[in-house]
Backbone as JSON, one array per atom type, in Angstrom:
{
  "sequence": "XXXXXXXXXXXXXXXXXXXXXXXXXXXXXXXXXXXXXXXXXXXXXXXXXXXXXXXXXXXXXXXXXXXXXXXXXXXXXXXXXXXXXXXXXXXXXXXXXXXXXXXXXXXXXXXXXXXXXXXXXXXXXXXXXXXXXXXXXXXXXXXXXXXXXXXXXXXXXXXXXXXXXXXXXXXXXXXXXXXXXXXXXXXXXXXXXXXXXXXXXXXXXXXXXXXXXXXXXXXXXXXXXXXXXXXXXXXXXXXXXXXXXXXXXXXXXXXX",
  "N": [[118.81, 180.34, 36.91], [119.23, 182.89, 35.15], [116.67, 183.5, 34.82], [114.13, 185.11, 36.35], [111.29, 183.42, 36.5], [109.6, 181.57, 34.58], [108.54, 179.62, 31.01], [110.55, 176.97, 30.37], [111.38, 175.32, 28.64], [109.68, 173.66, 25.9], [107.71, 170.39, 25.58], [106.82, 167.39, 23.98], [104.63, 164.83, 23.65], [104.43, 161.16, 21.94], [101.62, 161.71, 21.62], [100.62, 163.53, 21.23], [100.21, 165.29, 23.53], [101.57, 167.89, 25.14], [104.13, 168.98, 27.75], [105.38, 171.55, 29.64], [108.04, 172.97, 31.09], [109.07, 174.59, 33.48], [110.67, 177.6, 35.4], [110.01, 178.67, 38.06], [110.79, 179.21, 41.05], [110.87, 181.83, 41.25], [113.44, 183.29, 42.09], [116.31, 184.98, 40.93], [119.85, 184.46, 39.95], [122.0, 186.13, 38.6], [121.49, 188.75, 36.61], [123.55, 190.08, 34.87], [125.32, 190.71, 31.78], [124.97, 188.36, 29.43], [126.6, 185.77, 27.62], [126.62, 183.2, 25.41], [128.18, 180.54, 23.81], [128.3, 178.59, 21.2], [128.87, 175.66, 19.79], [128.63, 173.0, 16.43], [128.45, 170.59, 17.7], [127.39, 170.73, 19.76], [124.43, 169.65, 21.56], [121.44, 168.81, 22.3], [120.3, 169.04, 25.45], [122.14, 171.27, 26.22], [121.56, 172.76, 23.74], [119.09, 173.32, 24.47], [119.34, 175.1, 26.55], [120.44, 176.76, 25.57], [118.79, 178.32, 23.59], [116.74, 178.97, 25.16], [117.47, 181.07, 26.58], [118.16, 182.67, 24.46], [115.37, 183.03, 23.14], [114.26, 184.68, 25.07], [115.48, 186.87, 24.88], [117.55, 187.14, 26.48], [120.26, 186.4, 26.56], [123.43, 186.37, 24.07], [123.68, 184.46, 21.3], [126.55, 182.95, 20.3], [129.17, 181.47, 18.05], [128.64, 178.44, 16.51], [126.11, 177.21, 13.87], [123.72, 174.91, 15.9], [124.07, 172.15, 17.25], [121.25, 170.38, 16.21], [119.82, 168.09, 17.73], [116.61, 167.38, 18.73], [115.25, 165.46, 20.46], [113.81, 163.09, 22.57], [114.93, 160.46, 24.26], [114.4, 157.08, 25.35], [115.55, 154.37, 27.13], [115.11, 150.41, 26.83], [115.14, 147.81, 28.49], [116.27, 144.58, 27.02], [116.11, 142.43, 28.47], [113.6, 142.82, 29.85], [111.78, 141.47, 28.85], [112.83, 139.35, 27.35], [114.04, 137.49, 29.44], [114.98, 134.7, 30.26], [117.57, 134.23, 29.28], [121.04, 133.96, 30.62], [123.19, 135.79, 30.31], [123.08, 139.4, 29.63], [121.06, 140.77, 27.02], [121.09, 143.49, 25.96], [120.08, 146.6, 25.45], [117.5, 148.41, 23.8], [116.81, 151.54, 22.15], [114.29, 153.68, 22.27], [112.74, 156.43, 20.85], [110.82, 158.97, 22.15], [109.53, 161.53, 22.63], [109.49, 165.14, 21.83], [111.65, 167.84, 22.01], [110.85, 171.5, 22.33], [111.41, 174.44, 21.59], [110.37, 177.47, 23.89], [109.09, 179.24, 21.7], [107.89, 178.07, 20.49], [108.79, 176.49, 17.92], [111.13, 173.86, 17.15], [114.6, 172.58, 18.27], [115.01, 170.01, 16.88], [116.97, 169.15, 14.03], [117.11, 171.82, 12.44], [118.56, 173.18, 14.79], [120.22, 175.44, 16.81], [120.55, 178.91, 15.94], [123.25, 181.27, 15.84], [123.26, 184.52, 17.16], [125.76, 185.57, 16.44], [127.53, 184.59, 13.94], [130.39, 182.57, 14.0], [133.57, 182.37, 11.45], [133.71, 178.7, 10.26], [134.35, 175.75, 9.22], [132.95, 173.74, 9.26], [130.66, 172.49, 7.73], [126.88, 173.01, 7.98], [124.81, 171.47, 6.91], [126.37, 168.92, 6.57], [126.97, 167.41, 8.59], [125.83, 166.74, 11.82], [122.25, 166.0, 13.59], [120.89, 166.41, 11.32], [121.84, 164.86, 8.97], [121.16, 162.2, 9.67], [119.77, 158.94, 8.47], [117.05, 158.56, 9.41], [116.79, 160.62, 10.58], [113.98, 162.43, 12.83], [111.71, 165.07, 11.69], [111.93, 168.81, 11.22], [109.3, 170.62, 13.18], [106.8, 172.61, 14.55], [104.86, 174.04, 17.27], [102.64, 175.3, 19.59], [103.52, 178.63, 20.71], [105.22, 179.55, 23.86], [103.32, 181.41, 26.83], [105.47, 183.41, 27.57], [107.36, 186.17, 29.05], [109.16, 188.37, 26.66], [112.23, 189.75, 27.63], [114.11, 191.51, 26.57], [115.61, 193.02, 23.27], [117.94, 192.25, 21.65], [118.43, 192.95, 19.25], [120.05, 195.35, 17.61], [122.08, 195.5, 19.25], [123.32, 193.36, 18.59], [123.66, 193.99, 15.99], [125.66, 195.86, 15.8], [127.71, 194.94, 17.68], [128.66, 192.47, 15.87], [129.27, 193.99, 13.53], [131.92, 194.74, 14.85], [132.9, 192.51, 15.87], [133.45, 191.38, 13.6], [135.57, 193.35, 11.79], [137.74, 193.14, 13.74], [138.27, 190.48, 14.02], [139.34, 190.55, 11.16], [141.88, 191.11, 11.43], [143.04, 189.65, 13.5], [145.45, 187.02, 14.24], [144.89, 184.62, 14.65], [142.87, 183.83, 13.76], [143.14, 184.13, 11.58], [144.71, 182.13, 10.57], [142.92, 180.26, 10.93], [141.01, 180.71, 9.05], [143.01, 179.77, 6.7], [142.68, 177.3, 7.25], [140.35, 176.7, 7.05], [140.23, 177.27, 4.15], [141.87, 175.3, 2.76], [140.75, 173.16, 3.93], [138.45, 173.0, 2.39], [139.03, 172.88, -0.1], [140.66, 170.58, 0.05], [138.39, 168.58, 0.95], [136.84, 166.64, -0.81], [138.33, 164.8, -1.93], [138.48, 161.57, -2.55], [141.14, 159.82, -2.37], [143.8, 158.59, -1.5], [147.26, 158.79, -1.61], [149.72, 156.14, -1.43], [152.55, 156.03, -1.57], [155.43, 156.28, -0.1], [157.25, 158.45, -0.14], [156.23, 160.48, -0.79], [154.09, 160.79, 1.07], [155.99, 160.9, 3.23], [156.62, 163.6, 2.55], [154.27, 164.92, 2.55], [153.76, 165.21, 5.31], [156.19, 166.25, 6.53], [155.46, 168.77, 5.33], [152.96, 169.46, 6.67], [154.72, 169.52, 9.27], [156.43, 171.55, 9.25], [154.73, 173.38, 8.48], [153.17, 174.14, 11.21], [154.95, 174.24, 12.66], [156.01, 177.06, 12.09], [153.64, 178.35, 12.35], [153.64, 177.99, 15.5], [155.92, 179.76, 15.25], [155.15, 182.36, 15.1], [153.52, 183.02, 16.36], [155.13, 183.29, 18.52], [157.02, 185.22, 18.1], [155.11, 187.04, 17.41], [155.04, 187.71, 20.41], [156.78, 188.64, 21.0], [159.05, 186.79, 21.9], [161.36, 184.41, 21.96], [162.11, 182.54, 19.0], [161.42, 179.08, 17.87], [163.16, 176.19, 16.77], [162.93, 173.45, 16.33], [159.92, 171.6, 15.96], [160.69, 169.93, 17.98], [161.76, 171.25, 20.34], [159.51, 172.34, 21.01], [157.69, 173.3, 23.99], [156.25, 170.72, 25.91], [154.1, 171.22, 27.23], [152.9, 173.44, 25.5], [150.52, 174.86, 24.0], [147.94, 176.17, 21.72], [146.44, 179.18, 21.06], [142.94, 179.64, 22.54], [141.3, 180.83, 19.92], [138.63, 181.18, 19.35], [137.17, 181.32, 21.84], [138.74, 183.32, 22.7], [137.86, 185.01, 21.28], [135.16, 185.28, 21.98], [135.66, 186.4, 24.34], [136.47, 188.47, 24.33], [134.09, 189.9, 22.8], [131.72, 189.77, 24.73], [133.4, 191.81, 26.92], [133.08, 194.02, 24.45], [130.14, 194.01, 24.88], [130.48, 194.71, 27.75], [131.45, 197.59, 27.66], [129.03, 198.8, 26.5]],
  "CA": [[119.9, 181.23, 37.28], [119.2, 183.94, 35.0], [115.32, 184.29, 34.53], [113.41, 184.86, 37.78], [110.36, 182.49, 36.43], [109.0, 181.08, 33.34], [109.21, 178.45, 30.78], [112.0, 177.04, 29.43], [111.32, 174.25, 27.17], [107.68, 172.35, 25.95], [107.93, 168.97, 25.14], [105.62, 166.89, 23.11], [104.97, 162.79, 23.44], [103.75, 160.64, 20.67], [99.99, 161.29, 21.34], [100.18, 165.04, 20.66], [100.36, 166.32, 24.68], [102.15, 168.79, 25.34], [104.05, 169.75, 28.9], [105.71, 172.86, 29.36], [108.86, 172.23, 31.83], [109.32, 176.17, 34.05], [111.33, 177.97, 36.4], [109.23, 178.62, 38.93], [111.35, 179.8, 41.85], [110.43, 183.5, 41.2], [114.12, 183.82, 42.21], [117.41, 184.68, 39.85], [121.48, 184.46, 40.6], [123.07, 186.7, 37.82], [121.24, 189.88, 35.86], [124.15, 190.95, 34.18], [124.8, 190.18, 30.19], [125.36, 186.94, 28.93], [126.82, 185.48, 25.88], [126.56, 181.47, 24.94], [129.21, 179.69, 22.95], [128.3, 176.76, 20.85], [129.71, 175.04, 18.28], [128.05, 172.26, 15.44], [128.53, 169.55, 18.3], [126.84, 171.37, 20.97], [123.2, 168.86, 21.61], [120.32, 168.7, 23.31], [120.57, 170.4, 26.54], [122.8, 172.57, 25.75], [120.57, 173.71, 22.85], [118.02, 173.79, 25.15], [119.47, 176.36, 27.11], [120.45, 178.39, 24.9], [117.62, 178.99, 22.78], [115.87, 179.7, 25.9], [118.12, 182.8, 26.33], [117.93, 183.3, 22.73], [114.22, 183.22, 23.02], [114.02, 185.9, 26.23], [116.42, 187.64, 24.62], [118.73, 187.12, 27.98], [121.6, 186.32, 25.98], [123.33, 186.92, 23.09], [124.41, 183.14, 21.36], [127.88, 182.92, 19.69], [129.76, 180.05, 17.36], [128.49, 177.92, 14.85], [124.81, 176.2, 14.51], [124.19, 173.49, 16.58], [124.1, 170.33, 16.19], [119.82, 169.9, 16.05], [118.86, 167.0, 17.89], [115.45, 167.94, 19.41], [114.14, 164.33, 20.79], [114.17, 162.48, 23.92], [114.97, 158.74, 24.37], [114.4, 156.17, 26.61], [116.49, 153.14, 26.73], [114.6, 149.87, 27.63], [116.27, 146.6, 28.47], [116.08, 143.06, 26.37], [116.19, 141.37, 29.51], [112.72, 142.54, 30.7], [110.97, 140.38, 27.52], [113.83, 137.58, 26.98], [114.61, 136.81, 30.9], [115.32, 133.25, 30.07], [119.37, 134.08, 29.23], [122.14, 134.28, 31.95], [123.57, 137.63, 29.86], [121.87, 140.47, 28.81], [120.67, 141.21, 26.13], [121.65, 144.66, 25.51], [119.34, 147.47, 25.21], [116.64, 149.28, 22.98], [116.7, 152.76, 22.72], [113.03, 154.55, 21.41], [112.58, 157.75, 20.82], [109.25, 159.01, 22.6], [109.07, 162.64, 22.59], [110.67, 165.98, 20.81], [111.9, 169.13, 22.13], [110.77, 172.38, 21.55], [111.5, 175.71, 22.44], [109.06, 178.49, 23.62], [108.76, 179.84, 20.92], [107.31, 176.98, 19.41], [109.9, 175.62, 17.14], [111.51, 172.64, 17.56], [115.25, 172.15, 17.65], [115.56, 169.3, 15.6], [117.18, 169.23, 12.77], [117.68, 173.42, 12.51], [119.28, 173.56, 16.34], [120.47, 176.84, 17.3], [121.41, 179.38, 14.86], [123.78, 181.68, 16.63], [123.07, 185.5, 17.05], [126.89, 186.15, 15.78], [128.46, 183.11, 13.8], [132.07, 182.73, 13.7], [134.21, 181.33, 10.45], [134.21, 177.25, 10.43], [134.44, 174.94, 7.64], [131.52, 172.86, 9.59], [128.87, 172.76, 7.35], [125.68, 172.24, 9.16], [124.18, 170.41, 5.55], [127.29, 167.73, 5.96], [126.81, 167.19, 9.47], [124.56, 166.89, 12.59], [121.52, 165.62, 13.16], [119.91, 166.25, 10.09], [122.2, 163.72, 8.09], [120.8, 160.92, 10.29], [118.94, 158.6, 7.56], [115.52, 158.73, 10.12], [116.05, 161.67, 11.32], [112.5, 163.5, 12.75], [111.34, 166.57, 10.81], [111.56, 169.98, 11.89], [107.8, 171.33, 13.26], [106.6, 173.45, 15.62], [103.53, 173.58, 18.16], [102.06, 176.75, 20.48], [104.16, 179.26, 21.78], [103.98, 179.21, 24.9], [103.44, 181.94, 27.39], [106.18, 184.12, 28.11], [107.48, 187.51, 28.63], [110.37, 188.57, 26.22], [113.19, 190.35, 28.7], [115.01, 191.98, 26.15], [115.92, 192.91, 22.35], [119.41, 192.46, 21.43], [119.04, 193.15, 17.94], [120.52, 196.53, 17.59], [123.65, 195.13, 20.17], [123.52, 192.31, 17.78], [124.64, 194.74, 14.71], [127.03, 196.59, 16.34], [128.81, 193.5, 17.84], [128.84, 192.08, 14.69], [130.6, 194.43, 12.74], [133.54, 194.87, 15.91], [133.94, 191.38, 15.71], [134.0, 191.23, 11.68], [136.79, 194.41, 12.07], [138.75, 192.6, 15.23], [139.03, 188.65, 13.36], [140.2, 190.74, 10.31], [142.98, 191.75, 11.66], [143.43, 189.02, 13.94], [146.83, 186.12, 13.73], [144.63, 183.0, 14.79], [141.51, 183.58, 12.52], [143.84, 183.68, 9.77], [145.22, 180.88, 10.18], [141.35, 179.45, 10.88], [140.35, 181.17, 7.48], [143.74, 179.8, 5.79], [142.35, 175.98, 7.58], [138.86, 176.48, 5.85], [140.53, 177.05, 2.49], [142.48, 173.98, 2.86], [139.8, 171.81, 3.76], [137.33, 173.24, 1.07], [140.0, 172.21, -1.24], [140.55, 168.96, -0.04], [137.13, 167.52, 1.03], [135.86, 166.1, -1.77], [138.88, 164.38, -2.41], [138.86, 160.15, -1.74], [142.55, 159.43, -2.44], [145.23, 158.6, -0.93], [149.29, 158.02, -1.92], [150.81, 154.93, -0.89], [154.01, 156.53, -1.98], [156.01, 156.55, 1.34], [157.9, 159.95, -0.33], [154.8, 161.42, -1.16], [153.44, 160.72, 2.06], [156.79, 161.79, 3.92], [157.03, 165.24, 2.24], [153.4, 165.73, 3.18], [153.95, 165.07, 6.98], [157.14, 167.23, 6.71], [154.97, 170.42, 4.96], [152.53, 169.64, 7.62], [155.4, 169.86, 10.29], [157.04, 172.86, 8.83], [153.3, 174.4, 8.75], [152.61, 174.13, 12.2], [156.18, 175.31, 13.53], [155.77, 178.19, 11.32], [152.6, 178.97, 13.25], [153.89, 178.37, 16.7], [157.11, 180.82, 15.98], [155.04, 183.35, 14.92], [153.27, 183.04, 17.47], [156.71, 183.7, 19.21], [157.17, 186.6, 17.39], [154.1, 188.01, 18.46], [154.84, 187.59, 22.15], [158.05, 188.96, 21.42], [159.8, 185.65, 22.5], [162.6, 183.72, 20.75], [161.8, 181.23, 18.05], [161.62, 177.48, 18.21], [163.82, 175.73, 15.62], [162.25, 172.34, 15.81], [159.16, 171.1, 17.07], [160.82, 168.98, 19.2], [162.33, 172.33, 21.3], [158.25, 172.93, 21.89], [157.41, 172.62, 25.4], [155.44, 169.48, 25.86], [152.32, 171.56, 27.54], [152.43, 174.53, 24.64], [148.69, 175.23, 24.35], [147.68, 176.86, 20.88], [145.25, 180.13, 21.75], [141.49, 179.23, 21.6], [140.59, 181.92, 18.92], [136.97, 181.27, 19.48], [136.96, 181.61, 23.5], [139.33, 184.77, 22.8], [136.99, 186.09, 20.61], [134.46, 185.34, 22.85], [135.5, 186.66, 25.78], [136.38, 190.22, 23.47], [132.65, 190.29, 22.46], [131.53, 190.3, 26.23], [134.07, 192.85, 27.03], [132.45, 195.32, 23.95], [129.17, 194.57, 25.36], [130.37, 195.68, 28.78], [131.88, 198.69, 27.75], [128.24, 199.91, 25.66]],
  "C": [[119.81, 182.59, 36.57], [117.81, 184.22, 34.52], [115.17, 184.28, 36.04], [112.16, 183.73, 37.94], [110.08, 182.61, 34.85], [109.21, 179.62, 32.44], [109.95, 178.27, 30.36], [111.91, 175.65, 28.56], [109.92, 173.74, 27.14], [108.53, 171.06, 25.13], [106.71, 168.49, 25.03], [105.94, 165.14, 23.11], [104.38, 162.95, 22.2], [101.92, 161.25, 20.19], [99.64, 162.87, 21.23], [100.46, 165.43, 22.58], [101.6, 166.58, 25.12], [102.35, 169.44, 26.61], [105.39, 170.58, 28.64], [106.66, 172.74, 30.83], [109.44, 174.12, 32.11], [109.84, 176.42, 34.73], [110.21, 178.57, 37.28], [108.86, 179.09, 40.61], [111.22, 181.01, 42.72], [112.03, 184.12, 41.97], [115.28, 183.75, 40.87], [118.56, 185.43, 40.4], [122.26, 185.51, 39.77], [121.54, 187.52, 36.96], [121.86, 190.78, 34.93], [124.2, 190.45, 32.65], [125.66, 188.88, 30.3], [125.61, 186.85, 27.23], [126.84, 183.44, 26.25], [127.26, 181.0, 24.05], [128.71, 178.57, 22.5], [129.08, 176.65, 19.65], [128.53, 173.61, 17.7], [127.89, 171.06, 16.52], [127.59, 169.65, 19.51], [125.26, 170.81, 20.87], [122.98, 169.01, 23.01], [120.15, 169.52, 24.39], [121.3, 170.9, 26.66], [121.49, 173.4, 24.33], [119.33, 173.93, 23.74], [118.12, 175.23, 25.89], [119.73, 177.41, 26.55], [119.35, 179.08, 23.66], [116.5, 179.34, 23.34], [116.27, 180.81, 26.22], [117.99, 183.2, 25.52], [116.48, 184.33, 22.78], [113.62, 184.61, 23.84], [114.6, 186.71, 25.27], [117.32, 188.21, 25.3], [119.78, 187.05, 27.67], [121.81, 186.47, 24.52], [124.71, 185.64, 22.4], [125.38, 183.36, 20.15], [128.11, 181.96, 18.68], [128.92, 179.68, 16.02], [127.0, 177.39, 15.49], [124.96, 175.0, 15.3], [123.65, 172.44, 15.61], [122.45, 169.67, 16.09], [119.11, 168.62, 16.43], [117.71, 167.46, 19.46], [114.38, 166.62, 20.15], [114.73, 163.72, 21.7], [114.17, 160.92, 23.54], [114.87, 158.38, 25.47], [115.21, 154.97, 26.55], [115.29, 151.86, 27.6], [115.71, 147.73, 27.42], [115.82, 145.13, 27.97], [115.38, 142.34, 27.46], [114.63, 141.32, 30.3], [111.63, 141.76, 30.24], [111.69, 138.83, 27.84], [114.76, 137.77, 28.78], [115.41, 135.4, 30.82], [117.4, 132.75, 29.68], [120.06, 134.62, 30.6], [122.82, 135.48, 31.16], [122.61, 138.11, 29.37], [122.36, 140.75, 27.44], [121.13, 142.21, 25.1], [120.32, 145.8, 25.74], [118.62, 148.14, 23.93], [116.4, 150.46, 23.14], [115.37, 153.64, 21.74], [113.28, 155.84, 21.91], [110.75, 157.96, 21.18], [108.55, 160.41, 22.83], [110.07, 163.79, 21.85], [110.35, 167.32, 22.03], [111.36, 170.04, 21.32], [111.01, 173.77, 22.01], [110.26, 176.44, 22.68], [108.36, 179.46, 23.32], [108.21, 179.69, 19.61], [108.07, 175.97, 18.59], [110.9, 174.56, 17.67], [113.22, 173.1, 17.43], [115.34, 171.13, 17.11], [115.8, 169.61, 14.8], [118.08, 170.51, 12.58], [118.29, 173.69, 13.44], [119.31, 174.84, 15.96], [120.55, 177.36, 16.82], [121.92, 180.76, 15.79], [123.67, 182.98, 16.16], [124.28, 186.54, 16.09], [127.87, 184.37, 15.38], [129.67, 183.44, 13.48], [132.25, 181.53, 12.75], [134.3, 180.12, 10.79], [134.3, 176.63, 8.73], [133.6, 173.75, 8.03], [130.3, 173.16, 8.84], [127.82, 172.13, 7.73], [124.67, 171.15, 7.9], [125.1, 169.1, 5.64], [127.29, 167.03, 7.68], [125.92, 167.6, 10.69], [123.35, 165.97, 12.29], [120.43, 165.11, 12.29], [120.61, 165.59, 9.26], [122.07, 162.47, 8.21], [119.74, 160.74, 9.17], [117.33, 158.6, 8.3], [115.47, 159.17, 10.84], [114.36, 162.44, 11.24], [112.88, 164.67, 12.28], [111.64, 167.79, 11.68], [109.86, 170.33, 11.76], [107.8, 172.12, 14.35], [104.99, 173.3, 15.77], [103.44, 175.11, 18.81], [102.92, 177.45, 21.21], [103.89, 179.26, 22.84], [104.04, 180.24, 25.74], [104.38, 182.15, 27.96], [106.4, 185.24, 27.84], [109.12, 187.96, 28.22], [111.46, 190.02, 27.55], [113.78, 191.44, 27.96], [115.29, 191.78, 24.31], [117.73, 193.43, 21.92], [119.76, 192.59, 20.11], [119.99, 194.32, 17.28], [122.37, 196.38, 18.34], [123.84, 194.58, 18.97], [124.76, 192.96, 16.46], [125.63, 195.21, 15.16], [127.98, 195.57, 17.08], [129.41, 192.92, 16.99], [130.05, 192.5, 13.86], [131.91, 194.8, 13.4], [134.03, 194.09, 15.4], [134.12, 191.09, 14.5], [135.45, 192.2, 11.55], [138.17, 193.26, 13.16], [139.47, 191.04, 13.81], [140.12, 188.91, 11.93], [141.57, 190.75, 10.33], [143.79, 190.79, 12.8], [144.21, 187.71, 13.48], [145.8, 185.07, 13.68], [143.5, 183.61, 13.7], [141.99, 183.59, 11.48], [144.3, 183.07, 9.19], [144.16, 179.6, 10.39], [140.78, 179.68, 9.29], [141.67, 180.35, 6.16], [143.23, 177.74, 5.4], [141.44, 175.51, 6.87], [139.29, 176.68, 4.53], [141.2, 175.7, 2.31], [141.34, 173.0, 2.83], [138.71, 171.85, 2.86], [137.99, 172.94, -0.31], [140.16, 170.68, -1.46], [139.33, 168.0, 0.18], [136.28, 166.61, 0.46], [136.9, 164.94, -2.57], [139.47, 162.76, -1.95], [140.04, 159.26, -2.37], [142.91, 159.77, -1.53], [146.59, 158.01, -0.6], [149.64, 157.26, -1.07], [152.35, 154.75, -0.9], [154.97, 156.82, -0.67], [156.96, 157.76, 1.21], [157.01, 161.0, -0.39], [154.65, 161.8, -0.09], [154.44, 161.39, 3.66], [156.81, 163.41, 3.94], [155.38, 166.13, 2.96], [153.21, 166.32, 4.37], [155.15, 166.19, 7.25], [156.6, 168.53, 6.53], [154.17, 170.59, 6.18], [153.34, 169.94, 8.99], [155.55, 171.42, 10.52], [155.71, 174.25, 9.32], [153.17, 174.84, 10.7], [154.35, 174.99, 13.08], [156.4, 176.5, 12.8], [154.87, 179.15, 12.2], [153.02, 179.11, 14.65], [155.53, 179.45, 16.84], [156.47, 181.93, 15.23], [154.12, 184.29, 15.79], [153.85, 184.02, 19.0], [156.72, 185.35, 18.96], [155.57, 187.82, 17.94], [153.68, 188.44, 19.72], [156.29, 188.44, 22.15], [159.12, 188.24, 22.03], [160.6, 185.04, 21.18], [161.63, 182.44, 20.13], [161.91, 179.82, 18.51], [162.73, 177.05, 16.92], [163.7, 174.41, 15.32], [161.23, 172.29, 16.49], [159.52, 170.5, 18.51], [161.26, 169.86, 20.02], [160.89, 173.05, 21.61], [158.21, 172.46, 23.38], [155.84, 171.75, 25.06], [153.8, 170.2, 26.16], [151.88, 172.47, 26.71], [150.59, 173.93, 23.94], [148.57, 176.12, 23.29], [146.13, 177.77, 21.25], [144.35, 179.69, 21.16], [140.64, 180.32, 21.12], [139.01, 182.41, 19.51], [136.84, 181.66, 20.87], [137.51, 182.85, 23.59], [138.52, 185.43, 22.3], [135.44, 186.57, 21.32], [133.96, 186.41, 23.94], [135.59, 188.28, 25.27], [134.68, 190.71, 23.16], [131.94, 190.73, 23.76], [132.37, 191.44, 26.55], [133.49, 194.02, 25.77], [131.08, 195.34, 24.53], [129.03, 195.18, 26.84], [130.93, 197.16, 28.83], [131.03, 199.64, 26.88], [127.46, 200.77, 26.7]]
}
């Protein structure tokens, strides 16, 4: 959809060969700019695609690293060994080949790393693929023939520092930046009060917190306050920062 031809991923079996998986078409649906959203959860094909835009330099990828799993499975079934039971078995799932982009490098492990990362409190060392006890290595194999489209490094900076200026000054990232101090506080911490006052007052600060946020919310719409949760409307929908911020980054790159 947005190259006209080339490759877009190599893949590697056990025995070292190497095929190279292309668009081929020689046609393409969209030429205008692109941006890619991921987040720490965002696998496999999804990283595939976007580190083939990455790689052109067709797009320009957003969010947090991904989540690095760079290997294919197969699933094969008990039942085609041990026939002899009236239930199955269950399944075996091998791993028989790895992803790589073409630009050689594998995601595993490292996945995506995003052209503009936005604040999380996901650290890609505490989660993802690479905390799997047998997880495969990161390597890389032969670039492989293609022709780069485009350098977005220069957009890159100047995007950058908008959206570093914009989140400053923005209500929800501050209450994303107030979330990551909270949980960098608490994470390390394996208690927890059996005190049913303790444990009330916490649930109450946590209430208080959150209707705090949705009437200021209010206040920023210029709309009347809430005065309990329970006077929220059932479908209220807290803005998705990241998709807003998103969709603002596209909007500066259509207005360079």
């Amino acid at each position: 959809m947005f190259i006209e031809s080339g490759p877009v991923v190599q893949v590697r079996d056990s025995y070292g060969r190497v095929n190279v998986n292309a668009d081929t078409d020689g046609k393409i649906s969209y030429e205008g700019p692109v941006t890619v959203l991921i987040n720490r959860y965002s696998a496999s094909a999804s990283e595939i695609f976007a580190a083939a835009l990455q790689d052109y330099g067709r797009a320009i990828v957003l969010g947090e690293n991904s989540f690095g799993k760079g290997t294919v499975q197969q699933h094969r079934s008990l039942n085609h060994i041990y026939d002899l039971f009236d239930k199955e078995l269950g399944y075996v799932q091998y791993t028989i080949q790895k992803f790589y982009r073409i630009d050689g490098g594998s995601t595993q492990h490292k996945g995506v790393v995003p052209d503009i990362a936005y604040p999380t409190a996901v650290n890609p060392e505490e989660t993802g693929e690479s905390v799997e006890d047998n997880a495969l290595p990161w390597d890389s194999i032969d670039k492989a023939k293609y022709e780069v489209l485009g350098d977005p490094s220069d957009l890159v900076q100047l995007l950058t520092k908008q959206h570093l200026e914009r989140i400053a000054k923005d209500q929800e990232f501050g209450f994303i930046q107030e979330d990551i101090e909270e949980y960098n506080a608490n994470k390390d911490k394996n208690t927890l009060s059996l005190n049913e006052k303790i444990r009330k007052k916490e649930a109450d600060e946590a209430d208080s917190k959150r209707l705090a946020r949705v009437n200021q919310r209010q206040k920023t719409l210029g709309e009347k306050a809430f005065e309990t949760l329970d006077d929220i409307p059932k479908d209220y929908e807290a803005p998705d920062a990241y998709l807003d911020e998103s969709v603002a980054i596209m909007v500066d790159i259509l207005n360079k």
